[in-house]
C-alpha positions as CSV (number, residue, x, y, z in Angstrom):
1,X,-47.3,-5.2,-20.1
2,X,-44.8,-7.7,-20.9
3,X,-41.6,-7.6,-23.3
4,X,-41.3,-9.1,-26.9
5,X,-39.2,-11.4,-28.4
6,X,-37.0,-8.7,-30.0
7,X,-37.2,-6.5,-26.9
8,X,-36.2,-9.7,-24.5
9,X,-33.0,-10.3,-26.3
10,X,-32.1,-6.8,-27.0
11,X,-32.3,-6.7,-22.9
12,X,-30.4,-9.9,-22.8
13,X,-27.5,-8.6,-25.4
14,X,-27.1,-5.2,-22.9
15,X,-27.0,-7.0,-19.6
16,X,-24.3,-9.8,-21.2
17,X,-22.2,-6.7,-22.5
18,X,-22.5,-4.7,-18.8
19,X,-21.4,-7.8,-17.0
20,X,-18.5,-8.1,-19.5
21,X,-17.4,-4.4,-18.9
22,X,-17.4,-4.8,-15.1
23,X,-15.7,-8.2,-15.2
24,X,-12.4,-6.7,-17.7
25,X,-12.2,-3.4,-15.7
26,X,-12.3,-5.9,-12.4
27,X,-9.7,-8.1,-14.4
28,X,-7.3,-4.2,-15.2
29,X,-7.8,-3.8,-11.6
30,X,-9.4,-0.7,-11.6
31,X,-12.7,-1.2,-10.5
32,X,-12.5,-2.5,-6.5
33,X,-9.1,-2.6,-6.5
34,X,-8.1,-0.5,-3.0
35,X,-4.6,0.5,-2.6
36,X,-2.3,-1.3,-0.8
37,X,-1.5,0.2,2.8
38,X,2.2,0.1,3.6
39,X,3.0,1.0,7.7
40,X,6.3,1.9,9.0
41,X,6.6,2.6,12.8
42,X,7.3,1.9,16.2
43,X,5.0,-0.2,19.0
44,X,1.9,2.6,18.2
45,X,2.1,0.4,14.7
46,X,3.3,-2.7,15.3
47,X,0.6,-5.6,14.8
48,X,3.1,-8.3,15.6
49,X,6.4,-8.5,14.2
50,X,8.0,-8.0,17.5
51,X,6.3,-11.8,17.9
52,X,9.0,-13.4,15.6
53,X,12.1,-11.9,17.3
54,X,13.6,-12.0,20.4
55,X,13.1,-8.9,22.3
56,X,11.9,-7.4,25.5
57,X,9.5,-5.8,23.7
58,X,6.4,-7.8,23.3
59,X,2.5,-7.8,23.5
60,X,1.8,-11.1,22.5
61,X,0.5,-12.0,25.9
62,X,-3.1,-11.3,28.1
63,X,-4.6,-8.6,29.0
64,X,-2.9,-7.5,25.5
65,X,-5.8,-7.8,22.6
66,X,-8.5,-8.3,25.3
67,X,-10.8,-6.5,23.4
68,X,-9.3,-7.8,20.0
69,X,-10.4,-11.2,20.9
70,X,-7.2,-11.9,21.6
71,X,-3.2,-10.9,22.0
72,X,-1.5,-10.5,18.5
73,X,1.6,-8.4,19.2
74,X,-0.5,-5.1,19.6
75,X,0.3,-2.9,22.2
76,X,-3.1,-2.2,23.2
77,X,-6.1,-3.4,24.3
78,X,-8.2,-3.4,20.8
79,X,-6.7,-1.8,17.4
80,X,-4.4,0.5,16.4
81,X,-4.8,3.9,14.5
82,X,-3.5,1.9,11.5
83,X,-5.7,-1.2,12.1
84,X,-8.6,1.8,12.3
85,X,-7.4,3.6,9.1
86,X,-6.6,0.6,6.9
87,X,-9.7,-1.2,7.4
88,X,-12.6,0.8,7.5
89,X,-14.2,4.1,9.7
90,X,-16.3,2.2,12.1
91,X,-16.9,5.2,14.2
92,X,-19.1,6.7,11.5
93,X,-19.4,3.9,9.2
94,X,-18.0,4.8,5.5
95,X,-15.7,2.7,3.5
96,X,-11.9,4.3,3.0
97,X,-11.3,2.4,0.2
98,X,-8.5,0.4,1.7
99,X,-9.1,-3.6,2.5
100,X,-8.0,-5.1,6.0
101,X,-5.8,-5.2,8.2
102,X,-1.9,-5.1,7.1
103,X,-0.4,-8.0,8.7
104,X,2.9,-8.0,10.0
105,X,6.0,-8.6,7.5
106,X,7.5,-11.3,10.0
107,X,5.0,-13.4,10.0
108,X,5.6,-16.7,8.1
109,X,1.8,-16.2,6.3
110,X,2.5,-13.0,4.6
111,X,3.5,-14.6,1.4
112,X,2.4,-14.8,-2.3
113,X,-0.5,-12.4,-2.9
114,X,-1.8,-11.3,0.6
115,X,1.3,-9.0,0.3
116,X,-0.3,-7.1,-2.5
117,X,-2.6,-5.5,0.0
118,X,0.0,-3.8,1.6
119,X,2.6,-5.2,4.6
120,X,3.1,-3.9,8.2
121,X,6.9,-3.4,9.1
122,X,5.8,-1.5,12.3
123,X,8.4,-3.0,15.2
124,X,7.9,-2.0,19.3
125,X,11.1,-0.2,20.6
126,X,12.0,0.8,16.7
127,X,13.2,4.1,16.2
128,X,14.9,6.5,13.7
129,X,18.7,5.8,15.0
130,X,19.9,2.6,14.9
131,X,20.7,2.5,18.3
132,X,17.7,3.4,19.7
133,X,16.2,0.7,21.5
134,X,19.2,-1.1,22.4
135,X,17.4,-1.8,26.1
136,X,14.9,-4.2,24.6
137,X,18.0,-6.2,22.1
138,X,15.7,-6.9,19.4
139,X,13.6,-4.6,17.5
140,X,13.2,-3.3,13.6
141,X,14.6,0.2,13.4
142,X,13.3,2.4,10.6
143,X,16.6,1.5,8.3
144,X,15.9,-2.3,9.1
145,X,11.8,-1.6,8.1
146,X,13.1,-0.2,4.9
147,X,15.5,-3.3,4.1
148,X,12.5,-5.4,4.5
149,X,10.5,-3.5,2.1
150,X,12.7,-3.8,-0.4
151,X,12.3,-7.3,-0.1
152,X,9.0,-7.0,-0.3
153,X,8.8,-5.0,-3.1
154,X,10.8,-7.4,-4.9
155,X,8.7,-10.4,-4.2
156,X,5.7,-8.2,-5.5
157,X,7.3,-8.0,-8.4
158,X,8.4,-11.0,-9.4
159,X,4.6,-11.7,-9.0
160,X,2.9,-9.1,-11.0
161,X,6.0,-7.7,-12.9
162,X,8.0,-4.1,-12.5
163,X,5.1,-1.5,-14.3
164,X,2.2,-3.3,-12.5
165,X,4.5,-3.1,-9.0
166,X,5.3,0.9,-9.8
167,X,1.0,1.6,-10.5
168,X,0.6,-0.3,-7.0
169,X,3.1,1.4,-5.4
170,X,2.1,4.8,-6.6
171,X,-1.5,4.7,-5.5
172,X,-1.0,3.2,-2.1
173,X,-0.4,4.9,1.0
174,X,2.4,4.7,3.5
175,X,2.6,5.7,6.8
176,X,5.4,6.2,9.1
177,X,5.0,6.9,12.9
178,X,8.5,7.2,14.3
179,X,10.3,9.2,16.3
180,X,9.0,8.7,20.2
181,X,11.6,5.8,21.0
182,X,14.2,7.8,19.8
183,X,13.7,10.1,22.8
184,X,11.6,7.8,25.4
185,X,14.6,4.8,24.8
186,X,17.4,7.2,23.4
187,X,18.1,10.1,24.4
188,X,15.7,10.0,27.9
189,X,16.5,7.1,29.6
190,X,16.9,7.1,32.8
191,X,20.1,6.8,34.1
192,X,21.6,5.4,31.0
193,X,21.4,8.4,28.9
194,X,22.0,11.4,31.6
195,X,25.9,11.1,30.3
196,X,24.7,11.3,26.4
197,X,22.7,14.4,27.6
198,X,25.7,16.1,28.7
199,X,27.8,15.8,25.7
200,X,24.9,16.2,22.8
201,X,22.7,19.0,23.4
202,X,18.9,18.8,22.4
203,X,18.9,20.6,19.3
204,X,22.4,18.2,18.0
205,X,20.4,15.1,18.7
206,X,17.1,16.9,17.1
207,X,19.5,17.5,14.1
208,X,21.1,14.3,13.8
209,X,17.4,12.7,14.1
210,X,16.2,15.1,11.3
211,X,19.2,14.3,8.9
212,X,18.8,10.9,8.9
213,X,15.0,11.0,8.8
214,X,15.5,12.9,5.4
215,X,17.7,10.4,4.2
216,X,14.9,7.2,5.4
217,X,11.9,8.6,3.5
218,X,14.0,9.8,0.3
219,X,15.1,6.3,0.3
220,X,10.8,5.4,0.4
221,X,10.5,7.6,-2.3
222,X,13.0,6.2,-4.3
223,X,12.0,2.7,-4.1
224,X,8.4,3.7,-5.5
225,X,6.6,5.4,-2.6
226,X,4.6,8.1,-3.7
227,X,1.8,8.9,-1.0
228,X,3.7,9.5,2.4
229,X,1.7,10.4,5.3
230,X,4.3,11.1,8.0
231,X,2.9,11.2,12.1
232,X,4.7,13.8,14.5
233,X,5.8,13.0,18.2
234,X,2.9,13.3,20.5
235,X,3.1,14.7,23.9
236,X,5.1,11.9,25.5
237,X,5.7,13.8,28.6
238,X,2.0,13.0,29.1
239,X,2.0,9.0,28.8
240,X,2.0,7.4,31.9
241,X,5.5,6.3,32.4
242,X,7.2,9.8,32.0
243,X,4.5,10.7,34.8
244,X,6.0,8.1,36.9
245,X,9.1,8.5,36.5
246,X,9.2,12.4,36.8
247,X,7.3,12.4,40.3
248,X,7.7,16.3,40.5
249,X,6.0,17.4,37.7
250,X,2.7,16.1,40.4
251,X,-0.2,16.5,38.2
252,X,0.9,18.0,35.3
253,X,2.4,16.4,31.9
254,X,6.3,16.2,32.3
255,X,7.4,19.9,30.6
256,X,11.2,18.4,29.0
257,X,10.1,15.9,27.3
258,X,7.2,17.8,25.6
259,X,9.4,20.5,24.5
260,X,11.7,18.2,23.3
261,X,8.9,16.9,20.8
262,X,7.7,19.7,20.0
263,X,11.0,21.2,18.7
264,X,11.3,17.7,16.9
265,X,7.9,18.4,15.2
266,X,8.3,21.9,14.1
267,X,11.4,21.1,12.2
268,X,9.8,17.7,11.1
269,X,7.2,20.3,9.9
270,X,9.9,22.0,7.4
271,X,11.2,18.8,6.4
272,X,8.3,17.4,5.2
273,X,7.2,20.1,3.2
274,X,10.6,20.4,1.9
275,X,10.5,17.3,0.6
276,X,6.7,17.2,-1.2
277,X,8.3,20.1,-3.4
278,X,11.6,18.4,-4.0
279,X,10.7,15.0,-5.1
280,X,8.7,15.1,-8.4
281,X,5.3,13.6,-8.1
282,X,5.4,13.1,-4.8
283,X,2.6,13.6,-1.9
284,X,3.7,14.3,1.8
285,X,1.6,15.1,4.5
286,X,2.5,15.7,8.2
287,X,-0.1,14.3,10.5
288,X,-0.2,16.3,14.0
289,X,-0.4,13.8,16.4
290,X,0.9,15.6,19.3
291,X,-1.5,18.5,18.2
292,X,-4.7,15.6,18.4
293,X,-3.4,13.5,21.4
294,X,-3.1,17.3,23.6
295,X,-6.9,18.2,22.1
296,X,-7.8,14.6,23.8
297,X,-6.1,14.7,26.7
298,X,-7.0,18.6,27.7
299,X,-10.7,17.4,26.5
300,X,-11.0,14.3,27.7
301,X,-14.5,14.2,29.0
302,X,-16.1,15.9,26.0
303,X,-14.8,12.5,23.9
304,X,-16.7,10.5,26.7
305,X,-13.3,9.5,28.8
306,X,-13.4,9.4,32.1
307,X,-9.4,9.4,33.4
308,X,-6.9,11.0,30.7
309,X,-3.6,10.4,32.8
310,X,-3.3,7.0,34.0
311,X,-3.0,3.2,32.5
312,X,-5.9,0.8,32.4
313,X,-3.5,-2.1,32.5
314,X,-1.5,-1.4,35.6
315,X,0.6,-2.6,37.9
316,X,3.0,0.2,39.6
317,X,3.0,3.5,39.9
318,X,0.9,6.5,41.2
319,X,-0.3,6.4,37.3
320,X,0.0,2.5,36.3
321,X,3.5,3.7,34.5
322,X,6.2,1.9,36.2
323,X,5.7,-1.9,34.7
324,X,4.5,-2.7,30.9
325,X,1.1,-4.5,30.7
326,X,1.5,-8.6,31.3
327,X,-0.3,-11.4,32.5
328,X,0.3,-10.4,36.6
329,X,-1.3,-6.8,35.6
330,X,-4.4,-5.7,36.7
331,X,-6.9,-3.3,34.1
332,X,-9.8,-1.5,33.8
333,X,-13.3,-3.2,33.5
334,X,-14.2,0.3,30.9
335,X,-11.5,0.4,28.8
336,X,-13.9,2.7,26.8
337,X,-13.2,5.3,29.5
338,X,-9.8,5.4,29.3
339,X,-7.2,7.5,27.0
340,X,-4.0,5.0,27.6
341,X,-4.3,1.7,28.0
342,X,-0.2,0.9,29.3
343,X,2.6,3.1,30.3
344,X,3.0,4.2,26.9
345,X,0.0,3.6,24.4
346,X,-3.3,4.7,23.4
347,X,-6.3,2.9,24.3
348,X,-8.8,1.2,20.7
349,X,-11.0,3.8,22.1
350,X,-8.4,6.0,22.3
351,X,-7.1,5.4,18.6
352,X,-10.4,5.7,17.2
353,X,-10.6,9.6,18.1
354,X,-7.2,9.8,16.5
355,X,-7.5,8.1,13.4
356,X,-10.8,10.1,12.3
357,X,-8.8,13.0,12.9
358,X,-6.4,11.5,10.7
359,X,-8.9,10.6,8.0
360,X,-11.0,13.7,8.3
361,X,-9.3,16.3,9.9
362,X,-8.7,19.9,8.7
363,X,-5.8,21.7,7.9
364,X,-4.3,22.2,11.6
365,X,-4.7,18.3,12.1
366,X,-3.3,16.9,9.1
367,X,-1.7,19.6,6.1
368,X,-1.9,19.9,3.7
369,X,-4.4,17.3,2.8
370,X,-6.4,14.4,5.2
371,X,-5.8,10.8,4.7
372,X,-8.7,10.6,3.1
373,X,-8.2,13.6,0.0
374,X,-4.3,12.0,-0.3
375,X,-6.2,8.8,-1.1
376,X,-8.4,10.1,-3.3
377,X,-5.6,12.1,-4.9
């Protein structure tokens, strides 16, 4: 049975006004509009800024990225957790609602609108102290990230004006993994910091780290910040390198500088939740990394890995932890099978696990809300 004349236009007038709704709520941005994704962090974060300075920090170079297609700057052999959690779930296939990758703030092509998606400040060796890192000279500490978001909010800005930047800011999400450097290149470096451990005890240095971690994300939250999803230390006396270079702990994860983190996190704990009830409108959660990472590594085989202690890339060491991952290295043919891929980081496969913890975990993985609920808050 076929339409009339009246009946034809009346379906013509509806469709003509439906595709005029969606294209002015598409124009007021708040029809497929994602939030922007802001990361802070250290080399567990950083997608290539590290490129554009001169440091001693670097994954710009093979077998880096092998599984990328090839070396950007990551430390690993695929994607990060952020890569994972700003682009989309692949391991189970569902859309987060954020777009892409967030490229790196050094890089000379994030200009003009791309920025609007959200920027990576993430920097290998960074830390909370300023003076963390000093081994590698170059690297963006968390004060230096925060300087060049302010410049970034300021370009954002002067391209959509101030109420349209304080909506974009207030619906995107921010993430900030820092804290390991500050112990694996602070306060336990070998050698170099056995005099430092003498005069400041651990809890002083866990104190000092605390107080001016406070002051760093009060400063996000006061330049528009509102959803803050903070990751804890994981169990660094596990990586490879602390293995290595702590040949008596034999088999087991190095005990000092697990305890260490794990004082860290319980006070980091406090802090957070301290400050989701003190600043107005604002949404912390404290992501339990070192809580997911021990799960994995205790686990390992009921994830489908197949060695949980040492590096795929390797080159010295009883557990590949001696020497970073570069061109003279030799690595894994599975990378699939491994938890870390170098001395220090987590394999893509690795990351994966981690990040749909993050998205989808319950209260003991991520409180008091997942990524995904803070998102959707």
């Amino acid at each position: 049975m076929g339409f009339s004349p009246n009946n034809q236009r009346t379906l013509i007038l509806v469709i003509i006004c439906l595709c005029k709704a969606i294209s002015n709520s598409r124009s007021n941005g708040e029809l497929e509009e994602a939030p922007a994704n802001f990361v802070f962090g250290d080399s567990l974060v950083d997608v290539g800024n590290n490129n554009f300075i001169v440091s001693l920090s670097k994954a710009n170079y093979v077998p880096n990225g092998i599984d990328f297609g090839r070396p950007t700057g990551r430390y690993t052999n695929g994607r990060t957790i952020v890569d994972i959690i700003g682009n989309y779930a692949l391991a189970w296939g569902e859309r987060l609602g954020l777009v892409g990758y967030s490229p790196p703030y050094l890089a000379p092509s994030t200009r003009g609108s791309v920025i609007l998606k959200g920027v990576n400040y993430g920097s290998g060796g960074g830390g909370i102290l300023n003076e963390t890192g000093t081994i590698f000279v170059g690297r963006l500490n968390m004060d230096a990230q925060l300087d060049n978001f302010a410049n970034t909010k300021q370009d954002i800005i002067n391209l959509i004006g101030d109420v349209a930047t304080q909506k974009l800011l207030s619906r995107a999400l921010f993430s900030v993994t820092m804290g390991s450097n500050d112990f694996i290149n602070n306060y336990l470096t070998p050698i170099v910091s056995k005099f430092e451990q003498h005069l400041v005890t651990p809890q002083a240095f866990i104190s000092t780290l605390l107080s001016r971690y406070k002051l760093q994300l009060t400063r996000l939250y006061d330049m528009g910040a509102r959803k803050i999803a903070v990751v804890n230390v994981g169990p660094i006396g596990c990586i490879p390198y602390q293995r290595d270079v702590n040949p008596l702990a034999g088999d087991d994860c190095v005990a000092f500088p697990n305890q260490l983190a794990q004082s860290f996190n319980l006070q980091l704990k406090s802090l957070i939740t301290e400050l989701g009830s003190s600043l107005e409108g604002s949404k912390f959660i404290y992501a339990d990394a070192y809580r997911i990472v021990s799960d994995v590594l205790v686990n390992y085989q009921s994830y489908g890995f197949e060695n949980a202690n040492s590096a795929c890339c390797y080159e010295s060491g009883r557990f590949g932890g001696l020497i970073p991952c570069g061109p003279t290295s030799k690595f894994c043919s599975d990378r699939s099978k491994y938890v870390f891929w170098d001395p220090y980081h987590p394999t893509d496969a690795a990351n994966l696990v981690i990040a749909k913890r993050l998205i989808d975990g319950d209260i003991n993985d991520v409180s008091p809300i997942n990524f995904r609920q803070l998102l959707n808050s």
